[in-house]
C-alpha positions as CSV (number, residue, x, y, z in Angstrom):
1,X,53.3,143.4,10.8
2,X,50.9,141.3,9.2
3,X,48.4,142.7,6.4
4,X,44.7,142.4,7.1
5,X,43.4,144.4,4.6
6,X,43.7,141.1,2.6
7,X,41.4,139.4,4.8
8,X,37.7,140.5,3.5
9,X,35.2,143.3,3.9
10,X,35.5,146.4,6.1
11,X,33.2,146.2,8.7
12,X,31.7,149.2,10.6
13,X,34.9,151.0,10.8
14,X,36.7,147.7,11.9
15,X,39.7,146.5,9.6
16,X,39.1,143.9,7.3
17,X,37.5,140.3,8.2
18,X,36.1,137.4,6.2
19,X,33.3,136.5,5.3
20,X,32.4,133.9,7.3
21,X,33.7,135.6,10.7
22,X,30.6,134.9,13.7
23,X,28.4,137.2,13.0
24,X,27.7,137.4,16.7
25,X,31.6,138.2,17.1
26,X,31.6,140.4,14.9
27,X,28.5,142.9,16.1
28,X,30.0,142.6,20.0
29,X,33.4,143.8,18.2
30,X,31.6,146.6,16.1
31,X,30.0,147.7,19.2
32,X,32.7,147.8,21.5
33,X,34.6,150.1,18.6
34,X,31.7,151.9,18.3
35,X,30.9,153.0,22.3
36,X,34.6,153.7,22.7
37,X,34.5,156.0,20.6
38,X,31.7,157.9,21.9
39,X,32.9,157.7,25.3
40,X,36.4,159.2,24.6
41,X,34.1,162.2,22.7
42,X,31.4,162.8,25.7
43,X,33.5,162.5,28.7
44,X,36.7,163.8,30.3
45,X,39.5,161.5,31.5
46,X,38.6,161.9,35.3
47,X,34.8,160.8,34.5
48,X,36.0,157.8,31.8
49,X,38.1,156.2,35.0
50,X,35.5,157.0,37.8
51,X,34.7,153.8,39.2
52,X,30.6,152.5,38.7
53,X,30.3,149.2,40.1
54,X,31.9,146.5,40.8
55,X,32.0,143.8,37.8
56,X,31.4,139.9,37.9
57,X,35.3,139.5,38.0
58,X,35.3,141.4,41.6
59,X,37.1,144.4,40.3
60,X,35.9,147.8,40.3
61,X,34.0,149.0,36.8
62,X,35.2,152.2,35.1
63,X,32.4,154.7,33.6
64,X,34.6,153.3,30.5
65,X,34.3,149.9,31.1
66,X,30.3,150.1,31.4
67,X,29.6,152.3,28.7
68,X,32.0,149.8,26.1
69,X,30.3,146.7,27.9
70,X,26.3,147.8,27.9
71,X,27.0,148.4,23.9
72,X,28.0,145.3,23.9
73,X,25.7,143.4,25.3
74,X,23.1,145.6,23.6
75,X,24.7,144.3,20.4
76,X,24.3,140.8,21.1
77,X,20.8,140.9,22.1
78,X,19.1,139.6,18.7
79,X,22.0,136.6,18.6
80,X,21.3,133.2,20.5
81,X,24.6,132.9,21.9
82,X,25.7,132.8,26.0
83,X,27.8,135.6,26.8
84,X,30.8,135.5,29.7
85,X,31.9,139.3,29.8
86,X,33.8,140.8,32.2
87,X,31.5,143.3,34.1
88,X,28.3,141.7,33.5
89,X,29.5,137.8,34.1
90,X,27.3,135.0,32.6
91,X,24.4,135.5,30.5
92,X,23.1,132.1,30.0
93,X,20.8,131.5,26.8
94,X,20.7,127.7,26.6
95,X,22.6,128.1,23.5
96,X,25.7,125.2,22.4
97,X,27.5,128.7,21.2
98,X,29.0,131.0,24.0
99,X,31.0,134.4,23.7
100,X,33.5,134.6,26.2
101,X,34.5,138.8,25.5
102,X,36.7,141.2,27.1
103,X,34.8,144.2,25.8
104,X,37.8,147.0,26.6
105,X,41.2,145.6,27.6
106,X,43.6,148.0,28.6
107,X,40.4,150.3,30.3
108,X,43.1,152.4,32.4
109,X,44.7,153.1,29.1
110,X,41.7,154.3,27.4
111,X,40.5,156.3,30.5
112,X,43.6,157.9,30.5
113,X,44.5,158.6,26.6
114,X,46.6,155.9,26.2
115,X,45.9,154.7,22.8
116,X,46.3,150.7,23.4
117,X,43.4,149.2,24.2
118,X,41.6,146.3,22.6
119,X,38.4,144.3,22.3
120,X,39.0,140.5,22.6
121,X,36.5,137.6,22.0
122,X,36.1,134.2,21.3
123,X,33.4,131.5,20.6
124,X,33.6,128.5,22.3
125,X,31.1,125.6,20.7
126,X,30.2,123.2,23.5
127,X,33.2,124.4,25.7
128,X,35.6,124.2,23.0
129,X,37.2,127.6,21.6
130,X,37.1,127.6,18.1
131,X,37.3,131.5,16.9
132,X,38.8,134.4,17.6
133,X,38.9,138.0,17.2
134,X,40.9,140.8,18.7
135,X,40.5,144.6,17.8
136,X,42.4,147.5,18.1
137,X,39.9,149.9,19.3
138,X,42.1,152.6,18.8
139,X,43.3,152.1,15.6
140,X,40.2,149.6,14.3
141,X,43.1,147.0,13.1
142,X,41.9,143.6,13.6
143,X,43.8,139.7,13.8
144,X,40.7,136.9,13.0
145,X,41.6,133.4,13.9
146,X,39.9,130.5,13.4
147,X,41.0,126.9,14.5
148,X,40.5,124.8,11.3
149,X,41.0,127.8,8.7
150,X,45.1,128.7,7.4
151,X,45.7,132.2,9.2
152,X,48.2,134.6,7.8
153,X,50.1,135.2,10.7
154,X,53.4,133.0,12.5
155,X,55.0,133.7,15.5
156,X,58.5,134.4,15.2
157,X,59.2,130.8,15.9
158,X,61.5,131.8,19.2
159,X,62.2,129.0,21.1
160,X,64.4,130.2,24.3
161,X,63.7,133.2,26.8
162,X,67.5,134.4,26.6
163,X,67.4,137.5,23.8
164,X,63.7,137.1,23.8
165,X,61.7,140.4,23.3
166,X,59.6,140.2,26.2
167,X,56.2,141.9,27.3
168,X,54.9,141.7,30.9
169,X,52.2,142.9,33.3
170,X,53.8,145.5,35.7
171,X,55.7,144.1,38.5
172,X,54.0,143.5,41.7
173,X,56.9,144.6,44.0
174,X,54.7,144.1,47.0
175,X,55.1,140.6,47.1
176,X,58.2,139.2,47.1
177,X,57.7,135.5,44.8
178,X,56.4,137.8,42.3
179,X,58.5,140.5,41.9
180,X,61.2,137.8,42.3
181,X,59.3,136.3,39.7
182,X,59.1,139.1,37.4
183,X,62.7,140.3,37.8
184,X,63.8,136.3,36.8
185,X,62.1,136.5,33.5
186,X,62.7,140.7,32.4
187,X,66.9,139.7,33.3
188,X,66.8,136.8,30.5
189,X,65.1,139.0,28.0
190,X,66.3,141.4,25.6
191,X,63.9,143.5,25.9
192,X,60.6,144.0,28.4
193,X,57.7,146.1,27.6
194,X,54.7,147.1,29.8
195,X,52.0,147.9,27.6
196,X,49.0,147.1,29.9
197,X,46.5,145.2,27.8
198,X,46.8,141.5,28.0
199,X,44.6,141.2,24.5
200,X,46.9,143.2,22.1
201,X,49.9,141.9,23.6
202,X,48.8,138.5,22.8
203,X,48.1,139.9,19.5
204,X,51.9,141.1,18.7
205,X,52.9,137.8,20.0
206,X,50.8,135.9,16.9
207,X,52.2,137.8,14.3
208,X,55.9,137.4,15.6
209,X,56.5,141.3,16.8
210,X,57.2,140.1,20.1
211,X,58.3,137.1,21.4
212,X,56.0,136.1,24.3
213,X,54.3,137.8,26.9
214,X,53.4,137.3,30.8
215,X,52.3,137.8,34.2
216,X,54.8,137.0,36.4
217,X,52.4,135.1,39.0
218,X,50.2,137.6,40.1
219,X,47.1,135.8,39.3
220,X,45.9,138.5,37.2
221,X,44.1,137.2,34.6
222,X,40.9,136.0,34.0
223,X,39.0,133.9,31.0
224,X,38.3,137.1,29.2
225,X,42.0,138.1,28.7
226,X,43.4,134.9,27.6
227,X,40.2,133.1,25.5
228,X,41.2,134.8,22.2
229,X,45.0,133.9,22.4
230,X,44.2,130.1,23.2
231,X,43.0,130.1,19.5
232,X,44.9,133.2,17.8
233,X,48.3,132.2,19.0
234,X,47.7,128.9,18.9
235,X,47.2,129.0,15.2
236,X,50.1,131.1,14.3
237,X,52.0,128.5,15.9
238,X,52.6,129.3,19.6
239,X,51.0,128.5,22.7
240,X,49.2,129.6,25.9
241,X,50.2,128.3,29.3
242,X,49.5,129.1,33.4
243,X,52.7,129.1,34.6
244,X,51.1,126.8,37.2
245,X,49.7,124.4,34.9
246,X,45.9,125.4,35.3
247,X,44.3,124.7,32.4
248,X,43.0,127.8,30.8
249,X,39.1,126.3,29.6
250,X,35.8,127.6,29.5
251,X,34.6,128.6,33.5
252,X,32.0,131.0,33.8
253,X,33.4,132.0,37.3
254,X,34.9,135.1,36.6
255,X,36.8,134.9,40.0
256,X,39.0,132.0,38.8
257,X,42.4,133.3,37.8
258,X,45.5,132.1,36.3
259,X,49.3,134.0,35.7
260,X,48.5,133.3,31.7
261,X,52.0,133.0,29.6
262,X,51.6,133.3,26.1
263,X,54.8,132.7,23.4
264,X,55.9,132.3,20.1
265,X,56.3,128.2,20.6
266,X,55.2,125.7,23.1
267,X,59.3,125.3,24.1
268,X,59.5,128.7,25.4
269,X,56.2,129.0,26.8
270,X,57.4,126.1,28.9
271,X,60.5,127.4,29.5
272,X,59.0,131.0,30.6
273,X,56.3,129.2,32.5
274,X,59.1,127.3,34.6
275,X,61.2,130.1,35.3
276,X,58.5,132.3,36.6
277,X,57.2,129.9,38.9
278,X,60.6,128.7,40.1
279,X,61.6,132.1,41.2
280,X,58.3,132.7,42.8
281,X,58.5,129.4,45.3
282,X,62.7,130.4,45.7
283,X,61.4,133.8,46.7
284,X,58.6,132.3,48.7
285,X,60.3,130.0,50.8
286,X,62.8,133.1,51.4
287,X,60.8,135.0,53.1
């Protein structure tokens, strides 16, 4: 895996970063870290997944999800920058900068124990993602990427889904075009993992310990989980798809989904892209 001690500084218990990270970026990540932490000490597992709310996204909020969030947001409060976050939605500040941030990906993991979770954000300057930075939260590790700066880490340059080490949200048997879906993709592979969090997934697949990742046309994701990939991956050489072709872009409805594919090169994230949604409308029309 790829070094980032090299990188800079230590920062509030983060791994290392450069100097000229966003500042902004940077305190929402060192907050996030920071409330994690102190919400896996305070509270049990059962209170950590109770649900709170319901979030901008129209999912439930976890006593996790709004402590992590609320830190975050309380972090960004002396930088002029808009801020799309999961729970909270749009905070518009009139500002050319926005911060589109998944404060705690892989929140069922962290209610439960599960040490892979991850913070995710990434600036967009007048709708345009520039930067990104992804953190470990259990393990502080972090992977910087900025669109005009060299990054130290490269795919591993697959270019076909047969062999491929594969990650994958779980399958959603309940509907047939994507389970059909799911089952196309994980028979191609060498290998399928279900790790649950979208944002460190996407993270292995930059630095070439996986070779792409997916959901298999659920229409899971949102902005939040994919923002940070569209420039991280992007960099190391790979690329970020919809398997439906949506572009994935700066929306500030939270609602708007996509079935986000991210892979080591643009071939086999159009090759991954085409066989999930093939199997879905075969499976479709089936039925």
């Amino acid at each position: 895996m790829t070094d980032t001690t090299a990188m800079g500084g230590t920062t509030g218990g983060l791994g290392s970063l450069p100097e000229n990270a966003n500042p902004a970026l940077v305190a929402a990540a060192k907050g996030a870290a920071e409330a994690y932490r102190a919400a896996r000490a305070a509270h049990d597992r059962r209170a950590l997944a109770e649900t709170v709310a319901m979030g901008a996204d129209g999912t439930p909020t976890m006593r996790i999800d709004r402590i992590v969030e609320d830190a975050v947001i309380d972090a960004l409060t002396k930088h002029p920058v808009n801020i799309l976050s999961e729970e909270s939605g749009w905070i518009d500040k009139a500002s050319a900068y926005s911060l589109v941030i998944d404060p705690l990906d892989g929140s069922a993991n962290g209610a439960a124990g599960v040490p892979l979770t991850a913070f995710a954000g990434a600036v967009a300057v007048d709708g345009e993602f520039t930067e990104s930075l992804t953190v470990w939260l259990d393990t502080g590790r972090v992977w910087w990427a900025h669109r005009d700066t060299p990054t130290p880490y490269r795919t591993s340059g697959r270019t076909t889904l047969d062999g491929a080490a594969l990650s994958m949200l779980r399958p959603h048997t309940a509907k047939p075009g994507p389970a059909a879906a799911w089952w196309a993709a994980a028979s191609r592979a060498a290998r399928v993992r279900i790790l649950s969090t979208t944002c460190l997934e996407a993270a292995l697949v930059a630095e070439g310990a996986t070779d792409a990742f997916a959901d298999a046309c659920s229409d899971t994701h949102r902005l939040v989980d994919l923002a940070a990939a569209q420039v991280m991956v992007t960099r190391a050489g790979g690329a970020v798809r919809d398997v439906h072709g949506r572009g994935i872009v700066l929306d500030t409805d939270l609602t708007r989904r996509w079935s986000g594919v991210v892979a080591a090169t643009p071939d086999l994230a159009d090759e991954l892209a085409e066989v999930l949604a093939d199997a879905q409308k075969d499976a479709d029309q089936a039925d």
